[in-house]
VEXPA-897026 format. One record per residue: y negated, x, z of N, C-alpha, C, O in turn; chain; residue number from 1; residue in three letters. Coordinates in steps of 0.02 Angstrom, whole numbers, plus 50000, padded with zeros to 5 digits. Each point is the difference from the previous one (the first is absolute). Layout:
N
ATOM; Y; X; Z; Y; X; Z; Y; X; Z; Y; X; Z; A; NUM; ALA .
...
***
This chain:
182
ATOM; 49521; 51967; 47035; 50032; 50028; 50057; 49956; 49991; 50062; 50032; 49992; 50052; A; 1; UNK .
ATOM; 49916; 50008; 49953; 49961; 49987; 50057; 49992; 49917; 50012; 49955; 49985; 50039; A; 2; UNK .
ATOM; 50075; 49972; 49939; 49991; 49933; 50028; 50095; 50023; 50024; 50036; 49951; 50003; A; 3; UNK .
ATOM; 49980; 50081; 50003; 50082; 49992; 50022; 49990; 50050; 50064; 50040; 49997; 50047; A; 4; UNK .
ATOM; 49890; 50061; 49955; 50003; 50041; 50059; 49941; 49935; 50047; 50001; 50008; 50061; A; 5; UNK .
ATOM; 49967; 49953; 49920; 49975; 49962; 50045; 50019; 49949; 50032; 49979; 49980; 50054; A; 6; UNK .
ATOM; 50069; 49995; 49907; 50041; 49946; 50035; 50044; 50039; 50047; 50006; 49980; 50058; A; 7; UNK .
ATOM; 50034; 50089; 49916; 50023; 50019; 50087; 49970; 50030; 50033; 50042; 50033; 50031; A; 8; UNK .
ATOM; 49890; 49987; 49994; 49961; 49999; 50018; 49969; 49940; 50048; 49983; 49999; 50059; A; 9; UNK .
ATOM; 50017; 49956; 49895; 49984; 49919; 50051; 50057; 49995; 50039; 49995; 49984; 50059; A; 10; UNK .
ATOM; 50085; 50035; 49904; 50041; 49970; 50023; 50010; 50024; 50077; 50011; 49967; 50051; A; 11; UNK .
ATOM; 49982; 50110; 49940; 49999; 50063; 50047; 49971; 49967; 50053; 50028; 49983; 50052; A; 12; UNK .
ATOM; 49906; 50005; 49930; 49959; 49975; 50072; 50004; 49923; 50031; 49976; 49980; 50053; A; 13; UNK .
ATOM; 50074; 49973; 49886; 49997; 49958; 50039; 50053; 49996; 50039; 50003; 49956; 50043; A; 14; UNK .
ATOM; 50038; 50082; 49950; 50065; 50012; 50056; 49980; 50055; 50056; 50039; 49999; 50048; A; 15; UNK .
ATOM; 49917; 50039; 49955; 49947; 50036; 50045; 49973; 49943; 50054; 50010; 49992; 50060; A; 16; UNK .
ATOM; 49956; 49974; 49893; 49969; 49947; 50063; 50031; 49959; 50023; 49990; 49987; 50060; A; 17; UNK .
ATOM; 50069; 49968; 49896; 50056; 49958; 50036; 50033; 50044; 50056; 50015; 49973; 50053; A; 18; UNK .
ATOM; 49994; 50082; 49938; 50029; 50042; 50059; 49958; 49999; 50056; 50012; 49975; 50055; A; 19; UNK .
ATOM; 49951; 50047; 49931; 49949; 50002; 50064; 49984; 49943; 50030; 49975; 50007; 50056; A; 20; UNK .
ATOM; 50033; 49928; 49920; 49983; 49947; 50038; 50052; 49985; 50020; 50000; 49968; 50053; A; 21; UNK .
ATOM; 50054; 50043; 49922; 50073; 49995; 50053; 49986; 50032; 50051; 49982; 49973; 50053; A; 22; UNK .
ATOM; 50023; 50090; 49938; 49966; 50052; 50054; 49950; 49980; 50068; 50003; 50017; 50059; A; 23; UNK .
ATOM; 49958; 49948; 49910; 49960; 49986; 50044; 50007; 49929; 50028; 49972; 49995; 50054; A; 24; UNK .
ATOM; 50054; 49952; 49927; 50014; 49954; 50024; 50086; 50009; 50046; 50023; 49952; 50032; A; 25; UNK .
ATOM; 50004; 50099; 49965; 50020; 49993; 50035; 49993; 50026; 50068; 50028; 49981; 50052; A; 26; UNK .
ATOM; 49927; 50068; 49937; 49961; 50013; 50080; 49952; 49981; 50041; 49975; 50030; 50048; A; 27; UNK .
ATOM; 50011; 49903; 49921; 49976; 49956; 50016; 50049; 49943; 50037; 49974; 49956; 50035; A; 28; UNK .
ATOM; 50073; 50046; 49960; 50038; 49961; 50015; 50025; 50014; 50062; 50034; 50050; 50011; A; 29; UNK .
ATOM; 49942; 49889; 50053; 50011; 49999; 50060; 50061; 50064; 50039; 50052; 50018; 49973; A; 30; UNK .
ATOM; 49930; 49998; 50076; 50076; 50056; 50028; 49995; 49961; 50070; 49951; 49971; 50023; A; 31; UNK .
ATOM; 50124; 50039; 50009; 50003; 49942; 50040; 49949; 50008; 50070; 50005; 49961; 50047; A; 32; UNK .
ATOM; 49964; 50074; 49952; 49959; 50037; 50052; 49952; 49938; 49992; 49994; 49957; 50043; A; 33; UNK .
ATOM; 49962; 50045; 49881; 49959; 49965; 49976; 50018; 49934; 50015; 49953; 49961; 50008; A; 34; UNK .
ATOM; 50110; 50014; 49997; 50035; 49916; 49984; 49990; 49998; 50079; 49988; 49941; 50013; A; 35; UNK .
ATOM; 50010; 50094; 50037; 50010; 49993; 50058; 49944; 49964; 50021; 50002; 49945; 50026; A; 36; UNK .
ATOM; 49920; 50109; 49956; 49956; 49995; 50024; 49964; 49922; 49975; 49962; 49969; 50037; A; 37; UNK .
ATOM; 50057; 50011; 49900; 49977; 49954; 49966; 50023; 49956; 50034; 49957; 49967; 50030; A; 38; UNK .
ATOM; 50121; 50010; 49980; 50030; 49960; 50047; 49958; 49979; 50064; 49971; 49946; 50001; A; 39; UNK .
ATOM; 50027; 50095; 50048; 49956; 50014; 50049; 49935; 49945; 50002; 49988; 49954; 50040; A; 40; UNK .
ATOM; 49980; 50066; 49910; 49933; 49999; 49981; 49999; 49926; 49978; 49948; 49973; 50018; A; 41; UNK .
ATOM; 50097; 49982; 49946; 50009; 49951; 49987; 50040; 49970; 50053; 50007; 49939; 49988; A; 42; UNK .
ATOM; 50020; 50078; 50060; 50012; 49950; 50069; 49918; 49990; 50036; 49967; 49948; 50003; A; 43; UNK .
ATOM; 50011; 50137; 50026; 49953; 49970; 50024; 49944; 49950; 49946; 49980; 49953; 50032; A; 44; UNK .
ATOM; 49999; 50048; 49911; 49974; 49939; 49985; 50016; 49922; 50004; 49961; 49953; 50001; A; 45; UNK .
ATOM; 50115; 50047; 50001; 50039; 49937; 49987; 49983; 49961; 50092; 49991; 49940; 50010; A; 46; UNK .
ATOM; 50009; 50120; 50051; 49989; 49980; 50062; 49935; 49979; 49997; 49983; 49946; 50024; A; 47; UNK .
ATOM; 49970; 50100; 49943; 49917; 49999; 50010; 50000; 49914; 49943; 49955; 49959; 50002; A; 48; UNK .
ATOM; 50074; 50039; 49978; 49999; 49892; 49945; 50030; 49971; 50036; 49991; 49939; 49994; A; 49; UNK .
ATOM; 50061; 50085; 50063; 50063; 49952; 50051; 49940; 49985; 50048; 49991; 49939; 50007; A; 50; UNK .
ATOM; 49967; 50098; 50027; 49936; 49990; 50048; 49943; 49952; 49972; 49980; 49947; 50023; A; 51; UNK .
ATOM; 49998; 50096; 49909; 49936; 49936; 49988; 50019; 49945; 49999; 49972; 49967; 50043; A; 52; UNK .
ATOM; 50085; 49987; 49909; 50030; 49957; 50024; 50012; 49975; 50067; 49992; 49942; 50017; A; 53; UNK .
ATOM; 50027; 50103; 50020; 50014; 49936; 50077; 49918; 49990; 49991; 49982; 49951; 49968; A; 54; UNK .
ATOM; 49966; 50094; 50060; 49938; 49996; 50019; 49991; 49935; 49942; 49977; 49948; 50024; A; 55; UNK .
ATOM; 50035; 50052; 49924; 49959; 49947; 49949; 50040; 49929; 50021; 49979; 49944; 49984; A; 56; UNK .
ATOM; 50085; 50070; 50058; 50036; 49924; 50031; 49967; 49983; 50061; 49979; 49942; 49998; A; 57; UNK .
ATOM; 50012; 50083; 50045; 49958; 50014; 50038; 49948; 49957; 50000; 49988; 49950; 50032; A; 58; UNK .
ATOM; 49974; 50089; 49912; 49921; 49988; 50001; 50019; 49918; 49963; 49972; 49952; 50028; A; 59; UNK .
ATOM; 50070; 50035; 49916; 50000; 49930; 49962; 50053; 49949; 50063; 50003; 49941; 49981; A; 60; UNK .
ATOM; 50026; 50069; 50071; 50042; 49953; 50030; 49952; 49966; 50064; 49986; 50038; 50046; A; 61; UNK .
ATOM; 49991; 49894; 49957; 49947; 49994; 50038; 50032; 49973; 50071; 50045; 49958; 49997; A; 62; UNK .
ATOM; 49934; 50063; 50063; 50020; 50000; 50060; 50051; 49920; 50014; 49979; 49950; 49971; A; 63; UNK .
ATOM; 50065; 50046; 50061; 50039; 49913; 49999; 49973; 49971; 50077; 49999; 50016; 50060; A; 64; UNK .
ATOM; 49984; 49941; 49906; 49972; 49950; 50027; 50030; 49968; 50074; 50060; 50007; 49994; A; 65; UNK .
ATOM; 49926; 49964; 50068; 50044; 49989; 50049; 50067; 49950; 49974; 50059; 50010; 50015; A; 66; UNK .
ATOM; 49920; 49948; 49952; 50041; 49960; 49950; 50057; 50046; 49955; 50061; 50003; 50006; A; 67; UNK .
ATOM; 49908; 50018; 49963; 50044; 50049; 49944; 50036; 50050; 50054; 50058; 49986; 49988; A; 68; UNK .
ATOM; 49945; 50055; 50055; 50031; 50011; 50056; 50058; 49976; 50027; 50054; 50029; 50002; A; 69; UNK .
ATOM; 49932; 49916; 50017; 50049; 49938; 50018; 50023; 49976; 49953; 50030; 49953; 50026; A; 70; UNK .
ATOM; 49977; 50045; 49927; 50039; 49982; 49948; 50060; 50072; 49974; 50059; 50003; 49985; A; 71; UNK .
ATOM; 49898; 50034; 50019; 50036; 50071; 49986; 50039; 50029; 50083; 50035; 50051; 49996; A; 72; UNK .
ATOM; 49960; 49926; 50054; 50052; 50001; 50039; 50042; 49976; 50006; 50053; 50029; 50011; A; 73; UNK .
ATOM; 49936; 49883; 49983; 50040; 49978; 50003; 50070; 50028; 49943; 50058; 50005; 50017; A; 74; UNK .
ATOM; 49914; 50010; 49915; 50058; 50047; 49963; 50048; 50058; 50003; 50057; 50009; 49979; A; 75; UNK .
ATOM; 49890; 50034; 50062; 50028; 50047; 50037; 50059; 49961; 50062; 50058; 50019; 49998; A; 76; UNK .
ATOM; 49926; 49941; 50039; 50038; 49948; 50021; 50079; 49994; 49975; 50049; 50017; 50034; A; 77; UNK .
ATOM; 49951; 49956; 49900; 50034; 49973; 49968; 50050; 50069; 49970; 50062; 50007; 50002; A; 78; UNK .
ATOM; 49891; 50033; 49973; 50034; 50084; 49972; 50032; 50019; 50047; 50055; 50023; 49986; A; 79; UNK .
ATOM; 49926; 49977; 50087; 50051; 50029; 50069; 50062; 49952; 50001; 50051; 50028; 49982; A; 80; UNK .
ATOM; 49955; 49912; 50033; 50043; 49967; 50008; 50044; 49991; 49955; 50055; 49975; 50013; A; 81; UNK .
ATOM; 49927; 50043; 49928; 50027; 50008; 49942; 50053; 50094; 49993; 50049; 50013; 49965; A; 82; UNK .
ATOM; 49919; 50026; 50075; 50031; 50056; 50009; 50031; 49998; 50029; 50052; 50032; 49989; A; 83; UNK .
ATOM; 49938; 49918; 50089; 50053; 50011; 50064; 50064; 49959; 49968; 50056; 50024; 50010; A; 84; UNK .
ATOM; 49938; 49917; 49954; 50060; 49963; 49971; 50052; 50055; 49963; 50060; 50011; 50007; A; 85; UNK .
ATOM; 49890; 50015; 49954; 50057; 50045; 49922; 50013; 50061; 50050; 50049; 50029; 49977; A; 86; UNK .
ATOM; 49935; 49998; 50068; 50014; 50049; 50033; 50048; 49999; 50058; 50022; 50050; 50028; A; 87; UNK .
ATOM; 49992; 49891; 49985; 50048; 49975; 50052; 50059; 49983; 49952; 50053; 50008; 50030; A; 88; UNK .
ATOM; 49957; 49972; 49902; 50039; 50002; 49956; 50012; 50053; 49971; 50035; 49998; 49949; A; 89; UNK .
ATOM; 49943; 50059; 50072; 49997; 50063; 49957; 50005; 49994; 49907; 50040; 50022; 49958; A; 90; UNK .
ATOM; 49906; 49944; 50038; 49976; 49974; 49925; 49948; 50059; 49984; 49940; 49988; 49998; A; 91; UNK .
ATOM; 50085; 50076; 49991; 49945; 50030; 49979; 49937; 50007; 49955; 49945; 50026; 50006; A; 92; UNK .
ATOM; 50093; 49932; 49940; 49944; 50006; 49936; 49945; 49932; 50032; 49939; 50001; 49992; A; 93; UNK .
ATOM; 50090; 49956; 50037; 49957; 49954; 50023; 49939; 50006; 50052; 49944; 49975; 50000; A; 94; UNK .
ATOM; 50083; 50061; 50037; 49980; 50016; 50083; 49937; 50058; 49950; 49940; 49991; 49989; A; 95; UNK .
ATOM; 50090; 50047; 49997; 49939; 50068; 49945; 49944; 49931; 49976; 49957; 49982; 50040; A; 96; UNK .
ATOM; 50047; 49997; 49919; 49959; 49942; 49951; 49952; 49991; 50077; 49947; 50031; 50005; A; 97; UNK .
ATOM; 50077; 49928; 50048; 49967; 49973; 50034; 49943; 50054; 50044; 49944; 49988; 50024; A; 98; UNK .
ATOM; 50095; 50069; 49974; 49957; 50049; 50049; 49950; 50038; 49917; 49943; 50019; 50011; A; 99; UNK .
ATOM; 50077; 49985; 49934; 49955; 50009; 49964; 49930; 49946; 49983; 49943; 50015; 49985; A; 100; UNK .
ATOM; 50088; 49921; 50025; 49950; 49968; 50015; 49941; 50005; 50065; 49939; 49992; 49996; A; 101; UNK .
ATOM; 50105; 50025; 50065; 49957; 50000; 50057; 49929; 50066; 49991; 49941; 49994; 50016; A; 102; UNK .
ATOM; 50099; 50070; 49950; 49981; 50047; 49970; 49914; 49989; 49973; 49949; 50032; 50014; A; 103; UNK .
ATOM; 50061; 49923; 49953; 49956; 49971; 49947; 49934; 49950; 50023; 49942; 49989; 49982; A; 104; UNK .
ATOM; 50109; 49988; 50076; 49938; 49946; 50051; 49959; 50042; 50026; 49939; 49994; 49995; A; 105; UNK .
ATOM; 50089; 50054; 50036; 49968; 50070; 50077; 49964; 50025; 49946; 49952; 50026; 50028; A; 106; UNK .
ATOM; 50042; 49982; 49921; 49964; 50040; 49959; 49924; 49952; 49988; 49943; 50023; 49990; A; 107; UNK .
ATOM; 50073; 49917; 50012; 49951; 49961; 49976; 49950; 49967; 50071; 49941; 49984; 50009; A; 108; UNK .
ATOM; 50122; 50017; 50032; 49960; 49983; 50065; 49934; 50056; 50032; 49957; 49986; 50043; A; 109; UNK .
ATOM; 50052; 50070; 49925; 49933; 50055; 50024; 49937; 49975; 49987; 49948; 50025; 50019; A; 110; UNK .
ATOM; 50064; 49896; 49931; 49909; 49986; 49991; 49984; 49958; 50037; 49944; 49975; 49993; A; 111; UNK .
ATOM; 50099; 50003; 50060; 49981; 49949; 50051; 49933; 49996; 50014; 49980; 50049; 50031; A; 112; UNK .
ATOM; 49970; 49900; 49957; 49930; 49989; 50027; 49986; 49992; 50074; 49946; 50015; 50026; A; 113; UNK .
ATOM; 50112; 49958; 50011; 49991; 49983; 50073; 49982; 50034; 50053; 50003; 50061; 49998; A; 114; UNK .
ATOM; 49978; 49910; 50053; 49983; 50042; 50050; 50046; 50029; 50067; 50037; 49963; 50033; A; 115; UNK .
ATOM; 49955; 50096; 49976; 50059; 50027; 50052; 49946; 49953; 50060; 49940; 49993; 50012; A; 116; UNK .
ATOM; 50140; 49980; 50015; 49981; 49949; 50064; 50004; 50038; 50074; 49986; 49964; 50047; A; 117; UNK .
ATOM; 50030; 50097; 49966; 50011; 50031; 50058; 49975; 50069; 50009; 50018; 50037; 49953; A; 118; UNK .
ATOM; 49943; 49997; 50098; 49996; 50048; 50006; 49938; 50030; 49977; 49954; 49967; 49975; A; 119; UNK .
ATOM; 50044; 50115; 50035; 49921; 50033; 49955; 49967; 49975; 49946; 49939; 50001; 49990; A; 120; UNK .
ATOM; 50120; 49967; 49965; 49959; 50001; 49914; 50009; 49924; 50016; 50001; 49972; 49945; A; 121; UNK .
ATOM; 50006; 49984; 50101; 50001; 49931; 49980; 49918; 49967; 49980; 49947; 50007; 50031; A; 122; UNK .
ATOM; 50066; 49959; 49910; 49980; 49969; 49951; 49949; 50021; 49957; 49945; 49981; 49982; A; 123; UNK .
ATOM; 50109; 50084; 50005; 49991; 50050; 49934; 50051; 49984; 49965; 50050; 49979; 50029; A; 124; UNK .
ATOM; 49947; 50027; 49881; 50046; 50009; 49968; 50058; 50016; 50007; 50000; 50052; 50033; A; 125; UNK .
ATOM; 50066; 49930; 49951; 50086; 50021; 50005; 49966; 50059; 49938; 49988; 50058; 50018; A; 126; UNK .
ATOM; 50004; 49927; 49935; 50011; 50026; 49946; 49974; 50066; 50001; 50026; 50038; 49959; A; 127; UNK .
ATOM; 49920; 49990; 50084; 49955; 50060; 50009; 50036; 50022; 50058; 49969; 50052; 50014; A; 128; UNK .
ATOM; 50091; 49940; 50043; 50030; 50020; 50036; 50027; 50047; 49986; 50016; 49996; 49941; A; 129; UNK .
ATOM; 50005; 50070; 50090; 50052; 50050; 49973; 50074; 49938; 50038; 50027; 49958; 49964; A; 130; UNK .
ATOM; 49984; 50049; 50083; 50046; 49969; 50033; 50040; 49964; 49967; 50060; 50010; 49995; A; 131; UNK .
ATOM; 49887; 49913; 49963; 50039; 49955; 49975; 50033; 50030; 49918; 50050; 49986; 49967; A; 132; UNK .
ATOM; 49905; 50051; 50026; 50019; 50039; 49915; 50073; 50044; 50001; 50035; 50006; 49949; A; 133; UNK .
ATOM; 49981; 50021; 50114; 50054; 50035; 50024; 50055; 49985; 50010; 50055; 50028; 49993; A; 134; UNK .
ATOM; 49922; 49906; 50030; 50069; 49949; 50008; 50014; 49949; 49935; 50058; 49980; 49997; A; 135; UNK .
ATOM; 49904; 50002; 49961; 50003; 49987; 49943; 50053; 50052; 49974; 50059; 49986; 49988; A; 136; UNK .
ATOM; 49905; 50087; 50006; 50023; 50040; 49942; 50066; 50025; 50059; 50041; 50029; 49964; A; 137; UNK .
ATOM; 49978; 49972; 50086; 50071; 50018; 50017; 50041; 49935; 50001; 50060; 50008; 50012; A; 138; UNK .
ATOM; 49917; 49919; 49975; 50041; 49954; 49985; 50027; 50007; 49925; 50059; 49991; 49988; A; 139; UNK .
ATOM; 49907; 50020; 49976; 50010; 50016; 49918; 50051; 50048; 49988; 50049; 49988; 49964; A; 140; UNK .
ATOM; 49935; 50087; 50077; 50056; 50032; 49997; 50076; 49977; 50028; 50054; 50002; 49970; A; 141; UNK .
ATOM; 49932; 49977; 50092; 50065; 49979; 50020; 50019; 49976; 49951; 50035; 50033; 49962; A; 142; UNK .
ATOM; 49946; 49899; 50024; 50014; 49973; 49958; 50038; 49984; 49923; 50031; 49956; 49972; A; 143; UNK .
ATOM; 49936; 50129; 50014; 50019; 50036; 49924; 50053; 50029; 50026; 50038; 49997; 49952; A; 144; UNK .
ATOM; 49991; 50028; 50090; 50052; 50068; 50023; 50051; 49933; 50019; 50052; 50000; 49967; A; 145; UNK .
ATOM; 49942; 49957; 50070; 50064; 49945; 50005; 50023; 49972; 49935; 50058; 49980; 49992; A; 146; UNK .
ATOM; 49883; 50017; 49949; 50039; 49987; 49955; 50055; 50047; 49958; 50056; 49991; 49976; A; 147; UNK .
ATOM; 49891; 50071; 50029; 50058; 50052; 49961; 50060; 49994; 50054; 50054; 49988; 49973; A; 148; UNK .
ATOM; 49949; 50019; 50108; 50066; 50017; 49992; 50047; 49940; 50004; 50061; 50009; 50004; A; 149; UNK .
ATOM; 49909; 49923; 49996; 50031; 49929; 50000; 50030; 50018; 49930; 50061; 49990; 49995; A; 150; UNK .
ATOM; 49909; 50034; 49955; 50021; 49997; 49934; 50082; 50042; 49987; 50045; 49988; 49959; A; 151; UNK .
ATOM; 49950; 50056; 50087; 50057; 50075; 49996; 50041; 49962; 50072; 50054; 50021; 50022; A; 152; UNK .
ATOM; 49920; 49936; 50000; 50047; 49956; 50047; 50012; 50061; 50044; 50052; 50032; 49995; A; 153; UNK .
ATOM; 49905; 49984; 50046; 49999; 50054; 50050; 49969; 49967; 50049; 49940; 50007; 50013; A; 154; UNK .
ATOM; 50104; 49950; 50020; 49969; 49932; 50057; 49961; 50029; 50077; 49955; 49972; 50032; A; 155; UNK .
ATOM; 50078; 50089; 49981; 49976; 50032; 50050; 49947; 50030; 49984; 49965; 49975; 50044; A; 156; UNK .
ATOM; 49993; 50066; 49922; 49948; 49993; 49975; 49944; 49938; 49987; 49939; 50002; 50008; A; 157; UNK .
ATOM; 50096; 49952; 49972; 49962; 49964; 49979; 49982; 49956; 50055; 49942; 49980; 50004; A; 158; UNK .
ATOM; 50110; 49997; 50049; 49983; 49973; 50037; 49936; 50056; 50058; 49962; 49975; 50041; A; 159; UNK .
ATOM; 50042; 50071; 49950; 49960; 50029; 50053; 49910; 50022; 49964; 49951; 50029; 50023; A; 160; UNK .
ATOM; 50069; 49932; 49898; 49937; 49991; 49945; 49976; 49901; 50036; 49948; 49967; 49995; A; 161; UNK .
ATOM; 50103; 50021; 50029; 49976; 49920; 50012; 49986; 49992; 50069; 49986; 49943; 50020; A; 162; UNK .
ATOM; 50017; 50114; 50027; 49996; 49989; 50053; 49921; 50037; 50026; 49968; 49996; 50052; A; 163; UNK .
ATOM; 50016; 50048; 49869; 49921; 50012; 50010; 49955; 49948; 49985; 49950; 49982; 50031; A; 164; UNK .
ATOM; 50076; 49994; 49910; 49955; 49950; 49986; 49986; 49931; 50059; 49947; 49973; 50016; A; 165; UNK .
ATOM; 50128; 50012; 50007; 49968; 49949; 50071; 49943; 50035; 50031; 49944; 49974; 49995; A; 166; UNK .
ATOM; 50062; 50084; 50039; 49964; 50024; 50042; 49929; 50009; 49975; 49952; 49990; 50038; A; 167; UNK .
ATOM; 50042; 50028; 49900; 49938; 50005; 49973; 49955; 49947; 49996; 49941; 50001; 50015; A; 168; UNK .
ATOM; 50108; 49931; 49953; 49969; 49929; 50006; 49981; 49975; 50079; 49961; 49955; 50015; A; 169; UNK .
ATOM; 50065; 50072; 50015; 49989; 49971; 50082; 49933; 50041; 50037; 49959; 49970; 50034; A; 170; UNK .
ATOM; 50040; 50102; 49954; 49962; 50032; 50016; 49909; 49978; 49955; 49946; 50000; 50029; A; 171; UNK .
ATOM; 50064; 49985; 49904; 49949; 49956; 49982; 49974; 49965; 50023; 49942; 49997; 50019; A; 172; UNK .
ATOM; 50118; 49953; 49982; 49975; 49919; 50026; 49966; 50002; 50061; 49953; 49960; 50007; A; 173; UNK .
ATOM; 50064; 50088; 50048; 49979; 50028; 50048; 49914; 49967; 50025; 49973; 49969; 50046; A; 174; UNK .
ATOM; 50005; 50072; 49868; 49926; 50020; 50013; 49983; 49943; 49951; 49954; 49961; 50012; A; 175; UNK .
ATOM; 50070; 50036; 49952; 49961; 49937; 49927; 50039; 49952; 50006; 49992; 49964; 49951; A; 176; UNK .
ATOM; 50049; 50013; 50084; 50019; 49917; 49972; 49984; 49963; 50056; 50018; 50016; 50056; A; 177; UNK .
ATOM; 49952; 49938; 49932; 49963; 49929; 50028; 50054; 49992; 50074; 50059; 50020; 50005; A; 178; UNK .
ATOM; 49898; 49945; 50048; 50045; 49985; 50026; 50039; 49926; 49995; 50060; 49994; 50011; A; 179; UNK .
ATOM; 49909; 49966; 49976; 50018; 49935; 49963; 50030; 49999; 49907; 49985; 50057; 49984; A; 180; UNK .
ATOM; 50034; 49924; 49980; 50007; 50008; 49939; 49935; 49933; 49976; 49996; 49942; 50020; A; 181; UNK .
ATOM; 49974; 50082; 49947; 49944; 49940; 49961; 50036; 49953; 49980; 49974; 49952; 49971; A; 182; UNK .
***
């Protein structure tokens, strides 16, 4: 009789402790307060890896060359005229493509090596300019915002997204583009 009172005995306690670890694993288990803060906490890391990255593009993308410049305008070139065509057709998905491309140039054009030809900072760096970095990064935006609303075919918008970007390219050229073309 005592190997029949020890086995319920074992049995007793091992349904004792299976309980309790139910018990306790389930108050362990996140409450949405907790899911909030974790959330949170994992954006700002995901921003704080979205940053080291640019800085590590940054630091690995090496300044373009007067050459590489001119080659990369002339595309930008080609990406505008390519917008004003599909946008005068009200070709939205096309006209978007082209201003997502331009998007993509203004982004790349910030490593310009050349020298500002006019004024206080002339023949200092484009690339160490606030000025030229400004007009870069508000050509990009334009740029990005004509495509979304070229895409939703919201032409009045978009045209007044294409009428920053002229102005932006002109106000550039202003200060950095040659007065002769090489």
């Amino acid at each position: 009789m005592s190997y029949r009172i020890a086995t319920a005995v074992l049995l007793a306690l091992t349904i004792v402790f299976a309980g309790a670890g139910l018990v306790q694993g389930q108050s362990d288990k996140p409450t949405a307060e907790k899911k909030e803060v974790k959330k949170e906490e994992t954006k700002k890391d995901e921003a704080k890896k979205d940053e080291a990255n640019k800085e590590a593009e940054k630091a690995e993308d090496p300044p373009l060359t007067s050459k590489e410049f001119h080659d990369l305008m002339e595309d930008m070139k080609k990406a505008w005229n390519r917008l004003k065509i599909h946008a005068r057709n009200k070709m939205g998905d096309k006209a978007a493509e082209a201003a997502d491309e331009l998007a993509a140039l203004a982004a790349k054009a910030r490593r310009y090596d050349g020298e500002v030809l006019t004024g206080e900072n002339k023949g200092k760096k484009a690339r160490d300019q606030k000025d030229f970095q400004d007009w870069c990064k508000a050509m990009e935006d334009a740029a990005r915002e004509y495509a979304a609303q070229a895409k939703k075919s919201k032409w009045d918008k978009a045209d007044a997204q294409k009428d920053k970007i002229n102005e932006t390219c002109g106000a550039c050229h202003d200060v950095y583009q040659p007065e002769e073309d090489e």
